[in-house]
N, CA, C and O atoms as a Maestro MAE file, in Angstrom:
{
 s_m_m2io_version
 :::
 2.0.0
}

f_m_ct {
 s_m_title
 :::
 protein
 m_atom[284] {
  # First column is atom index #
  i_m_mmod_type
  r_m_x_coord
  r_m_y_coord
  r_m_z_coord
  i_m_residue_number
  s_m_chain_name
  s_m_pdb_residue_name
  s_m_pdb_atom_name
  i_m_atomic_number
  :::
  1 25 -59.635 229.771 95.936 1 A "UNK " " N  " 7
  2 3 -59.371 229.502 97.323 1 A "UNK " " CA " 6
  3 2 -60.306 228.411 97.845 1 A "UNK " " C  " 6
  4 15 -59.938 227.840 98.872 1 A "UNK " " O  " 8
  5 25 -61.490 228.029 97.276 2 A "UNK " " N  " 7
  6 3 -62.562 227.309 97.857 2 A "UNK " " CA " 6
  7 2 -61.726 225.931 97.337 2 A "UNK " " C  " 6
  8 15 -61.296 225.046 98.077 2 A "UNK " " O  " 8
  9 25 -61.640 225.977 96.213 3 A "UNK " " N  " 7
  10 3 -61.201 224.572 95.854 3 A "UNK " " CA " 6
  11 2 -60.179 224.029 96.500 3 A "UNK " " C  " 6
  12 15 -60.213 222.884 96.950 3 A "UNK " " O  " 8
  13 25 -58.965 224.990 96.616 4 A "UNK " " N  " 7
  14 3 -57.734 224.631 97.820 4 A "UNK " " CA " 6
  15 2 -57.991 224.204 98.692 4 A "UNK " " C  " 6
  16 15 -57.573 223.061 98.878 4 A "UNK " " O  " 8
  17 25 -59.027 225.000 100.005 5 A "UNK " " N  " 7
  18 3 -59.781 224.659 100.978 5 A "UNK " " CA " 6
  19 2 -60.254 223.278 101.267 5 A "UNK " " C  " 6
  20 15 -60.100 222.504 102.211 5 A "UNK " " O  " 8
  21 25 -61.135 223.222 99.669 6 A "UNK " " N  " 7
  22 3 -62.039 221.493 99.403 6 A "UNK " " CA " 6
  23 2 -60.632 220.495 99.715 6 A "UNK " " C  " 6
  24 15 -60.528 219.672 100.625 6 A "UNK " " O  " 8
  25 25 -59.623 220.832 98.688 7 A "UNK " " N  " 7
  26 3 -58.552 219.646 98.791 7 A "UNK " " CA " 6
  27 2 -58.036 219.498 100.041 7 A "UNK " " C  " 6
  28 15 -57.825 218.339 100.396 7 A "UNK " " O  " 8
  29 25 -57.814 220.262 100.696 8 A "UNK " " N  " 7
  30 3 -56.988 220.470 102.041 8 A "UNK " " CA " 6
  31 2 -58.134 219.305 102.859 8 A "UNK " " C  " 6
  32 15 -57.850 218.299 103.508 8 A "UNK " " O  " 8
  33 25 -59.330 219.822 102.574 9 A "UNK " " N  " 7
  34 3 -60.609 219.284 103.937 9 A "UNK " " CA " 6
  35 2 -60.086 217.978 103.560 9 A "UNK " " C  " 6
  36 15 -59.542 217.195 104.338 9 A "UNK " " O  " 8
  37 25 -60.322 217.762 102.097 10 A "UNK " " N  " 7
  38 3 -60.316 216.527 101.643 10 A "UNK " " CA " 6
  39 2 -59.143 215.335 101.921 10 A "UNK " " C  " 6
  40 15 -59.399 214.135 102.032 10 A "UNK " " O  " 8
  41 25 -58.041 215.836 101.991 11 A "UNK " " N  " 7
  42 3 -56.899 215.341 102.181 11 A "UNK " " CA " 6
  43 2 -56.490 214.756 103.333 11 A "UNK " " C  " 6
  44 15 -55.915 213.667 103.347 11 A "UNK " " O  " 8
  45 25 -56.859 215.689 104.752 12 A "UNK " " N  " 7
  46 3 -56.915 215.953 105.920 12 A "UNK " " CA " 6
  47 2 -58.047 214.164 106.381 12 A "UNK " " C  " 6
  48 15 -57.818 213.111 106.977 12 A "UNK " " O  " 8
  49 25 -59.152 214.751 105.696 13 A "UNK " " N  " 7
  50 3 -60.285 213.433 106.220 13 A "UNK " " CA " 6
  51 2 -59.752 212.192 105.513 13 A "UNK " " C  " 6
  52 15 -59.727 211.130 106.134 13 A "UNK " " O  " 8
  53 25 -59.304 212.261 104.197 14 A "UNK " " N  " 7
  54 3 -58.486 210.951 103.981 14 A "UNK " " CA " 6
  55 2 -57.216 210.029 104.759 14 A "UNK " " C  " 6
  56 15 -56.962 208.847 104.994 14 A "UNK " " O  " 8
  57 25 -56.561 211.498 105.005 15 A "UNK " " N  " 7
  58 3 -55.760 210.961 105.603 15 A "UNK " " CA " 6
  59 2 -55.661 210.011 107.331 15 A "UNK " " C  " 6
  60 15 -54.915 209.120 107.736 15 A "UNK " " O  " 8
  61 25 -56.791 210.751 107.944 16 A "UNK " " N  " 7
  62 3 -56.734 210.812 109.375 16 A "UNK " " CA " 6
  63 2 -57.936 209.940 109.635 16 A "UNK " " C  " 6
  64 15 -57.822 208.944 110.350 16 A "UNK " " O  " 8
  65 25 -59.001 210.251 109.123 17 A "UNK " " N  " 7
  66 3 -60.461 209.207 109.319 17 A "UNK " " CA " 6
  67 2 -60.853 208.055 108.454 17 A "UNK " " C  " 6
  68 15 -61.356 206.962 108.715 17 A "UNK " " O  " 8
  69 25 -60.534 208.537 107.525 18 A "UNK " " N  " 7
  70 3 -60.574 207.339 106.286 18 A "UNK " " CA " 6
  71 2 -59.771 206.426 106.120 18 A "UNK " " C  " 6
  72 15 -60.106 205.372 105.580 18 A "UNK " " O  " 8
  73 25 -58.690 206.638 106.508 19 A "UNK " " N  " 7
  74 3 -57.365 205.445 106.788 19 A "UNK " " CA " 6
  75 2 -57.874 204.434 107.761 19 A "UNK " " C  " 6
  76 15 -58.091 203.260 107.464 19 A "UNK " " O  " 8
  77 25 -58.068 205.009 109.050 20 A "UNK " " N  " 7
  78 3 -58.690 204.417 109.776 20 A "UNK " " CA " 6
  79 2 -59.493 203.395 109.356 20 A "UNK " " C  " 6
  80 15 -59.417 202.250 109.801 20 A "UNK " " O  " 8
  81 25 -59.935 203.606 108.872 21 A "UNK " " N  " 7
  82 3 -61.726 202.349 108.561 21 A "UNK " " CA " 6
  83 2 -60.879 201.926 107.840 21 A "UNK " " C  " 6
  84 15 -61.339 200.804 108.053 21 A "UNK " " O  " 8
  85 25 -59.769 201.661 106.934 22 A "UNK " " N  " 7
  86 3 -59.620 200.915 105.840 22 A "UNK " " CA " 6
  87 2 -59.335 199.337 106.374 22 A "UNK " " C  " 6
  88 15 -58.822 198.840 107.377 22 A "UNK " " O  " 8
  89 25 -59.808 198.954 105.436 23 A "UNK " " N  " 7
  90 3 -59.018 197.326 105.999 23 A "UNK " " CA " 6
  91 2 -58.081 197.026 105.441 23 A "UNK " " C  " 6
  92 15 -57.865 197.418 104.295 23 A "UNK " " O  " 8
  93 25 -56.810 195.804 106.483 24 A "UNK " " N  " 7
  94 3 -55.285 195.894 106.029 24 A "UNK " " CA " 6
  95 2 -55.722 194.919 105.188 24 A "UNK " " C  " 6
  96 15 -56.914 194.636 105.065 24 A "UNK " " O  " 8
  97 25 -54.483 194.177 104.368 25 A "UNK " " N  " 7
  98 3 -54.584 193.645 103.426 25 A "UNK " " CA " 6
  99 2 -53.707 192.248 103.823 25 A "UNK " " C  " 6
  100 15 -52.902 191.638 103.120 25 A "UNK " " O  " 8
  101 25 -54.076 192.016 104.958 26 A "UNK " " N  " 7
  102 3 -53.738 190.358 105.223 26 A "UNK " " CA " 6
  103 2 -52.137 190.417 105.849 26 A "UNK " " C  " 6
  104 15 -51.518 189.389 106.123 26 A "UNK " " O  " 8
  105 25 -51.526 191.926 106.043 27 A "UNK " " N  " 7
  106 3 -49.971 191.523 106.578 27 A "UNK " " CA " 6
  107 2 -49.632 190.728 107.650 27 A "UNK " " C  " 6
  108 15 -49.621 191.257 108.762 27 A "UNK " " O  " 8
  109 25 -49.321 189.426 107.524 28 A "UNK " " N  " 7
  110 3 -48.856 188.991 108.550 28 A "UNK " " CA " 6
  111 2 -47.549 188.692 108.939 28 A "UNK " " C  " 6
  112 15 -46.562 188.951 108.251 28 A "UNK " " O  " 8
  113 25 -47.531 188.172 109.988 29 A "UNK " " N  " 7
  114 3 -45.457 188.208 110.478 29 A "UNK " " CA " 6
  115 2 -45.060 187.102 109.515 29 A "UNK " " C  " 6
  116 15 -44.085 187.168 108.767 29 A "UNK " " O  " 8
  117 25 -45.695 186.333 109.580 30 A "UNK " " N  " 7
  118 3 -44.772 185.444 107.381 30 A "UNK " " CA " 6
  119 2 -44.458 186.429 107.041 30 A "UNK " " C  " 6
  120 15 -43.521 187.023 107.575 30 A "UNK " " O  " 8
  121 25 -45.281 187.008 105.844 31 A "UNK " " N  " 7
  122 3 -44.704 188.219 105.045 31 A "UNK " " CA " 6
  123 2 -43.928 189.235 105.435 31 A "UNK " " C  " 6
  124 15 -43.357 189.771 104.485 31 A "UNK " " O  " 8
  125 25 -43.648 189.797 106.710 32 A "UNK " " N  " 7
  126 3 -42.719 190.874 107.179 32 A "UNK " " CA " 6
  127 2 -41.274 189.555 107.615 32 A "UNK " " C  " 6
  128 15 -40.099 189.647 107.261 32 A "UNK " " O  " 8
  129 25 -41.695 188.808 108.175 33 A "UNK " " N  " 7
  130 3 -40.613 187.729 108.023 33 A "UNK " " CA " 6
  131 2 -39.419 187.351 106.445 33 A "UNK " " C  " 6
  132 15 -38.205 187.199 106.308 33 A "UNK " " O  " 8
  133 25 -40.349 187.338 105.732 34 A "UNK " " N  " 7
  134 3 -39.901 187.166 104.412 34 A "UNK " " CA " 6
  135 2 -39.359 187.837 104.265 34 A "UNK " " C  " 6
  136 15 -38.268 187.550 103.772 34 A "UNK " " O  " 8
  137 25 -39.596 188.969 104.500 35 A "UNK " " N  " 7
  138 3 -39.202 190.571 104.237 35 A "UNK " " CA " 6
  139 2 -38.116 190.886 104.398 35 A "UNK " " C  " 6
  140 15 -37.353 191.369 103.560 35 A "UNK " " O  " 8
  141 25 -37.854 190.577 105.832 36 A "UNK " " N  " 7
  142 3 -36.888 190.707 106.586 36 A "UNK " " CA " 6
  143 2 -35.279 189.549 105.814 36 A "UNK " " C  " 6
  144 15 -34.101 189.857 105.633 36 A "UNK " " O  " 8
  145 25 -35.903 188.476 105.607 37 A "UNK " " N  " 7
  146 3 -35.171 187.438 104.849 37 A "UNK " " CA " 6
  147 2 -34.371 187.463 103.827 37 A "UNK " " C  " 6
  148 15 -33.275 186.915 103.709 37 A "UNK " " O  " 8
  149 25 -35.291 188.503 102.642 38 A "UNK " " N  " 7
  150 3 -35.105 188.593 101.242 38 A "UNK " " CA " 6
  151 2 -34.191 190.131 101.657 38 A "UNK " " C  " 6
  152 15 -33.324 190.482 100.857 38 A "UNK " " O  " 8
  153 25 -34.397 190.842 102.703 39 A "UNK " " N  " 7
  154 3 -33.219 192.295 102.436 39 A "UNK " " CA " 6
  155 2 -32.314 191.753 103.121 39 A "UNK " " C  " 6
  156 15 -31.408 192.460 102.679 39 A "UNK " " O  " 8
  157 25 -31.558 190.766 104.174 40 A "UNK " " N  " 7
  158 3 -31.008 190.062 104.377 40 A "UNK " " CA " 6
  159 2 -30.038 189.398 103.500 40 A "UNK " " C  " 6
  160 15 -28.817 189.259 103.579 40 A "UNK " " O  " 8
  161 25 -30.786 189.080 102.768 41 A "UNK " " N  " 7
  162 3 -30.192 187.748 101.352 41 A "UNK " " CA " 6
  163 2 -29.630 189.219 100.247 41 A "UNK " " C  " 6
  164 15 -28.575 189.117 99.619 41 A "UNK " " O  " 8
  165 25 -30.515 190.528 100.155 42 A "UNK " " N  " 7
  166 3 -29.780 190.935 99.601 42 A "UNK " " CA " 6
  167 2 -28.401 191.809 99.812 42 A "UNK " " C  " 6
  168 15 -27.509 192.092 99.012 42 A "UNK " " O  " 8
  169 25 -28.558 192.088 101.047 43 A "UNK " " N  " 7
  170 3 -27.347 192.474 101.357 43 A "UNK " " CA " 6
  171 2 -26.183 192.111 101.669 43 A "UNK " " C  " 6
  172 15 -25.240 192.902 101.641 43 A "UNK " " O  " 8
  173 25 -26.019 190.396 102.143 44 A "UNK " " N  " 7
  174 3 -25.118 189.695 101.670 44 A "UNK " " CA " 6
  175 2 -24.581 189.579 100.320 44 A "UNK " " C  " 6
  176 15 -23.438 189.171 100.112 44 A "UNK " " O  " 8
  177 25 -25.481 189.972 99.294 45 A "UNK " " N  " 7
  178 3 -24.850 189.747 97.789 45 A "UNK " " CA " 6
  179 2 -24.110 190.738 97.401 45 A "UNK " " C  " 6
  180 15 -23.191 190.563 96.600 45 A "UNK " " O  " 8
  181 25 -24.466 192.159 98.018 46 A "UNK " " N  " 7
  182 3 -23.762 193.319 97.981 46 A "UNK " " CA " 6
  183 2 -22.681 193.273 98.534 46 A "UNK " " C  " 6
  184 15 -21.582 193.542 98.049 46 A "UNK " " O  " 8
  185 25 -23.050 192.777 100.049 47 A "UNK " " N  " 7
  186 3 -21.009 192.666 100.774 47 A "UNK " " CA " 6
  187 2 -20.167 191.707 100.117 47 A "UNK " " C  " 6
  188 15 -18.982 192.024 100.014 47 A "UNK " " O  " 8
  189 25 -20.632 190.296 99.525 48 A "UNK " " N  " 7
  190 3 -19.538 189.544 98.587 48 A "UNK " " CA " 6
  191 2 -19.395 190.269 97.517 48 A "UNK " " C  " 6
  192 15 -18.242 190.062 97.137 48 A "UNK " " O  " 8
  193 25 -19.858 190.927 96.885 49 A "UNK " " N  " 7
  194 3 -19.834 191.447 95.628 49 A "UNK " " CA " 6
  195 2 -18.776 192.285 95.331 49 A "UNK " " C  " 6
  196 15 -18.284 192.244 94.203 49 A "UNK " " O  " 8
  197 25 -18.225 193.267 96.431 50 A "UNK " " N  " 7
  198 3 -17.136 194.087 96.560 50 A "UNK " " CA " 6
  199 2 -17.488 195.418 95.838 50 A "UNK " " C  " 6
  200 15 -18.479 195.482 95.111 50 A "UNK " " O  " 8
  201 25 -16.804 196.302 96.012 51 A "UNK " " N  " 7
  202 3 -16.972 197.310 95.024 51 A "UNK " " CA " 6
  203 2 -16.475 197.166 94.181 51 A "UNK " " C  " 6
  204 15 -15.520 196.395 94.284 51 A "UNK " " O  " 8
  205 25 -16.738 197.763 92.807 52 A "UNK " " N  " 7
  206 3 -16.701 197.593 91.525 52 A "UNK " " CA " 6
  207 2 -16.197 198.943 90.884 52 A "UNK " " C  " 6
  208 15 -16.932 199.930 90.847 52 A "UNK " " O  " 8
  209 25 -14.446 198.946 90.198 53 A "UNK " " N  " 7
  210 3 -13.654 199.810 89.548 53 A "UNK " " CA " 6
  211 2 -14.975 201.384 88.894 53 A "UNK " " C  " 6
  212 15 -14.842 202.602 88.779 53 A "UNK " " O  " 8
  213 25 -15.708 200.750 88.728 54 A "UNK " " N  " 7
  214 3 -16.788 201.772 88.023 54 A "UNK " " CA " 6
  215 2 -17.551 202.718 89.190 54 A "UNK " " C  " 6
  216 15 -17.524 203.948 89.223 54 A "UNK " " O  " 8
  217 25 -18.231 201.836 90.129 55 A "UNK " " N  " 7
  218 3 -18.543 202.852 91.353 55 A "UNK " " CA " 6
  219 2 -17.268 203.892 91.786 55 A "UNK " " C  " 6
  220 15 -17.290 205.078 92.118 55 A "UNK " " O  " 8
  221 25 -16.318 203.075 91.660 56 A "UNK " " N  " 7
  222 3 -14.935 204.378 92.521 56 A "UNK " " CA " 6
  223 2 -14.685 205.120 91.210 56 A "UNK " " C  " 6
  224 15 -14.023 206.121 91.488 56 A "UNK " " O  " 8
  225 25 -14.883 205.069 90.157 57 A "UNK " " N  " 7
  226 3 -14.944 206.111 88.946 57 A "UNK " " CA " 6
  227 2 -15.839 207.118 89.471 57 A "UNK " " C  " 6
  228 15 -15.451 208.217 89.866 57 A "UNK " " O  " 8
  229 25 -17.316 206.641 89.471 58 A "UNK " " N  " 7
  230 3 -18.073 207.656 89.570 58 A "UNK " " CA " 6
  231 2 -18.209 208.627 90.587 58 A "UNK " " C  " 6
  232 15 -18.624 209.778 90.457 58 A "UNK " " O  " 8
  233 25 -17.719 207.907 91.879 59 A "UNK " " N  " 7
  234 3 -17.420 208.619 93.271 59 A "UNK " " CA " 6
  235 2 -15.815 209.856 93.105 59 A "UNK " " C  " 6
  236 15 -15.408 210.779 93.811 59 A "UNK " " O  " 8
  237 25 -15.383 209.303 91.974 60 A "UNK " " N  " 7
  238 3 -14.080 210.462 92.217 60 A "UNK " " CA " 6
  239 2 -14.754 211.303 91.193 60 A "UNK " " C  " 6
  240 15 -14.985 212.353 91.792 60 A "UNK " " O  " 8
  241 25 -15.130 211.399 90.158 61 A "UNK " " N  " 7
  242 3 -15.701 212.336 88.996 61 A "UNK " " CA " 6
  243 2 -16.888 213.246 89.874 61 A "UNK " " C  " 6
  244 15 -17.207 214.377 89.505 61 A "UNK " " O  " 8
  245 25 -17.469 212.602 91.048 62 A "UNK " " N  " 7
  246 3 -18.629 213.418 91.766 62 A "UNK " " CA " 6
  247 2 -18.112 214.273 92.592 62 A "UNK " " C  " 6
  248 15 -18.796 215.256 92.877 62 A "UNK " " O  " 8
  249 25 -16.617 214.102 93.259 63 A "UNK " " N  " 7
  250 3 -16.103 214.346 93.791 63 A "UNK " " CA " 6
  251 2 -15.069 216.023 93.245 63 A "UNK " " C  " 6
  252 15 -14.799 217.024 93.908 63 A "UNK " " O  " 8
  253 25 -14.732 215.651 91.755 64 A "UNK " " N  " 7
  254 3 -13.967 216.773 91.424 64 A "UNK " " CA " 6
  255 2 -14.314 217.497 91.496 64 A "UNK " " C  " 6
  256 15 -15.478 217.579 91.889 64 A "UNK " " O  " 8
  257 25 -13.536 218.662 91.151 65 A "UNK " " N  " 7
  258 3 -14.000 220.125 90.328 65 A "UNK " " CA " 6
  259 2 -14.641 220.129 89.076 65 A "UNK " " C  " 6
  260 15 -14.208 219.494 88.115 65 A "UNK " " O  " 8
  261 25 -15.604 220.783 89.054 66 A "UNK " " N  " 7
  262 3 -16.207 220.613 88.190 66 A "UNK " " CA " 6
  263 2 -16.025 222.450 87.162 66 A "UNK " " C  " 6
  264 15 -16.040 223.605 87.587 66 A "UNK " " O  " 8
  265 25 -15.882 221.915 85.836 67 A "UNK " " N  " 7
  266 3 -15.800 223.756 85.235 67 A "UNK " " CA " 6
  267 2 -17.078 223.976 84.926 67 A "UNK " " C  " 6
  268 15 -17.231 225.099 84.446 67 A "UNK " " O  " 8
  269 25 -18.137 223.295 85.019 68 A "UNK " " N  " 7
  270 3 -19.280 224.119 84.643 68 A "UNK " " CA " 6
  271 2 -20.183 223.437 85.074 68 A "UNK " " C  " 6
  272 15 -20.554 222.299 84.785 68 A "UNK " " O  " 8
  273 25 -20.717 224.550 86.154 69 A "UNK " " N  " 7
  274 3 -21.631 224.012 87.656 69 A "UNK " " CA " 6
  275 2 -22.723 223.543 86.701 69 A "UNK " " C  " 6
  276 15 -22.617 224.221 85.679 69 A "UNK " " O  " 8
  277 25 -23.794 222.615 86.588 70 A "UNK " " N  " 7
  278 3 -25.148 222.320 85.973 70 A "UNK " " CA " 6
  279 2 -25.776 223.179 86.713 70 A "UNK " " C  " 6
  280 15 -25.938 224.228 86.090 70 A "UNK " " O  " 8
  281 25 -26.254 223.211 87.892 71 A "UNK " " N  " 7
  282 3 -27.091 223.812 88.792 71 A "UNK " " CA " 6
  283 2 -26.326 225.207 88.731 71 A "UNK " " C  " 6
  284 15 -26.716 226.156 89.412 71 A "UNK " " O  " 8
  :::
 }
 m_bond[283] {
  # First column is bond index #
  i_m_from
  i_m_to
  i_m_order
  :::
  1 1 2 1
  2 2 3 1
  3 3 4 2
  4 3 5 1
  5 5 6 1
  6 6 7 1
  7 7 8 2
  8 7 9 1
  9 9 10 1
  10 10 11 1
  11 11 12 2
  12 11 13 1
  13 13 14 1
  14 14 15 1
  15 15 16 2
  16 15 17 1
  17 17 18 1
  18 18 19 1
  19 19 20 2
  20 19 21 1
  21 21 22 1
  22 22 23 1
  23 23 24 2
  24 23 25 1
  25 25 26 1
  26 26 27 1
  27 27 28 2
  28 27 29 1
  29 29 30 1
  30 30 31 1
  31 31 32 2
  32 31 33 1
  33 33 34 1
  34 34 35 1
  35 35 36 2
  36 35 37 1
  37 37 38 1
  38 38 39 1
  39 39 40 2
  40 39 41 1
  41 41 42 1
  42 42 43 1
  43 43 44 2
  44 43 45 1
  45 45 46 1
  46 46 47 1
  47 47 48 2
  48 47 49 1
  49 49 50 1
  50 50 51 1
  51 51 52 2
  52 51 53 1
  53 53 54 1
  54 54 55 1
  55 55 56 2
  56 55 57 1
  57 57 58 1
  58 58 59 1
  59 59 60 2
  60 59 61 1
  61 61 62 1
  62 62 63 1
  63 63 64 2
  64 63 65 1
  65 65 66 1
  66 66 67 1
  67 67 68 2
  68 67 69 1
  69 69 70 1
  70 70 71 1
  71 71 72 2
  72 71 73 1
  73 73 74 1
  74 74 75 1
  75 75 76 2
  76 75 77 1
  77 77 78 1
  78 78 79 1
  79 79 80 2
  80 79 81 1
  81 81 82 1
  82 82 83 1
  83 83 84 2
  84 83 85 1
  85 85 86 1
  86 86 87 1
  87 87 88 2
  88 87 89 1
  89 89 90 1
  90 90 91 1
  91 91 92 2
  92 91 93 1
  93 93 94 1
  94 94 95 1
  95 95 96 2
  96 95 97 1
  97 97 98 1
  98 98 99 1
  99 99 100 2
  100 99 101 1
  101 101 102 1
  102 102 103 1
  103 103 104 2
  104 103 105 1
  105 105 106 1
  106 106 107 1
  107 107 108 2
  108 107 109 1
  109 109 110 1
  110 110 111 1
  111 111 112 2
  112 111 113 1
  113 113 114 1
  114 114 115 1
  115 115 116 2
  116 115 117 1
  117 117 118 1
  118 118 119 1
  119 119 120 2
  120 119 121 1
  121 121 122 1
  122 122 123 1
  123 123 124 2
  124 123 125 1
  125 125 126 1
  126 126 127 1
  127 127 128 2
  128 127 129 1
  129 129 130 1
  130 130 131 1
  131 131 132 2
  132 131 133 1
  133 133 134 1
  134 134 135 1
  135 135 136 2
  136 135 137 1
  137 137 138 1
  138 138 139 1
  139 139 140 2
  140 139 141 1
  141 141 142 1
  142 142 143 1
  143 143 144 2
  144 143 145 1
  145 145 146 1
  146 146 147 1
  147 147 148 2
  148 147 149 1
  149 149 150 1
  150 150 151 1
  151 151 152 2
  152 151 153 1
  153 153 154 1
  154 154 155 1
  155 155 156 2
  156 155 157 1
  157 157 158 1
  158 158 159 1
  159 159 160 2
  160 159 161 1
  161 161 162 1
  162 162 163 1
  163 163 164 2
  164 163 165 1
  165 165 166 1
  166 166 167 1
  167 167 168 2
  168 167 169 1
  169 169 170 1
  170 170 171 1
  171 171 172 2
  172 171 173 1
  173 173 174 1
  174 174 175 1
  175 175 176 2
  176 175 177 1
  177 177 178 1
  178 178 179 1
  179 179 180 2
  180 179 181 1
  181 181 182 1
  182 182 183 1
  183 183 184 2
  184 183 185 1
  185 185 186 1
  186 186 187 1
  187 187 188 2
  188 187 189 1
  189 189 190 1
  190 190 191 1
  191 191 192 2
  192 191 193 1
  193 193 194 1
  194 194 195 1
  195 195 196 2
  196 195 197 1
  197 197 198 1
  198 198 199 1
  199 199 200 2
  200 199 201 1
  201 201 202 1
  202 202 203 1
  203 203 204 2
  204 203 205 1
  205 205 206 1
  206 206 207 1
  207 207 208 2
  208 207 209 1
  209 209 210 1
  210 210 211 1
  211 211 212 2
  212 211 213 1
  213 213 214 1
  214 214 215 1
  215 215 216 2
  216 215 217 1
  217 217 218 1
  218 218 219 1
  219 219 220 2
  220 219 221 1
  221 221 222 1
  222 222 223 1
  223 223 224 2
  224 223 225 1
  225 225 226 1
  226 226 227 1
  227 227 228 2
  228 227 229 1
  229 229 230 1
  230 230 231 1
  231 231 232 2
  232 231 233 1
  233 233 234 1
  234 234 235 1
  235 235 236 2
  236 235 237 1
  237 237 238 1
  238 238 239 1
  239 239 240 2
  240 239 241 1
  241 241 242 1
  242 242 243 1
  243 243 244 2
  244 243 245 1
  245 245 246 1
  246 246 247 1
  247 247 248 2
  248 247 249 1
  249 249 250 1
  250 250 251 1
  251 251 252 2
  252 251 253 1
  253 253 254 1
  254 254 255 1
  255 255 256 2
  256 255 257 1
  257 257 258 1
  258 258 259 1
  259 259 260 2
  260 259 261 1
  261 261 262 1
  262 262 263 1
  263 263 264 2
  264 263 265 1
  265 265 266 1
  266 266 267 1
  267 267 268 2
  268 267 269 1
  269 269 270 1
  270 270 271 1
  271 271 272 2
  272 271 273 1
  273 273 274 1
  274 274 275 1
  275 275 276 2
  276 275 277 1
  277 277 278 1
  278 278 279 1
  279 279 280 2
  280 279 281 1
  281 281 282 1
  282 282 283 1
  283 283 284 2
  :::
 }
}
């Protein structure tokens, strides 16, 4: 129980006081810009791309009856 305790204290002060003091690592609005750019750029490649005969395979097979539940 002490050691649980230790991790908990420990976890708790990492999370909440120690974060705090950390220093960021230079994010600036460039890089969230970019960011923003590059999921942009990729989601245009997805909407030209169309769906693909194999995704609607796997969506109807997820979809059936199945005879022998895994879970």
């Amino acid at each position: 129980m002490v050691i649980m305790l230790a991790a908990v204290l420990y976890g708790a002060y990492d999370l909440f006081i120690a974060s705090s003091s950390k220093p960021t690592n230079g994010v600036t609005l460039e890089n969230v810009a970019g960011i923003d750019d590059l999921i942009e750029d990729a989601s245009g490649v997805l909407e030209d791309s169309g769906s693909y005969p194999v995704y609607a395979c796997i969506v109807a097979s997820a979809e059936s009856n199945w005879e022998r539940d895994p879970f």
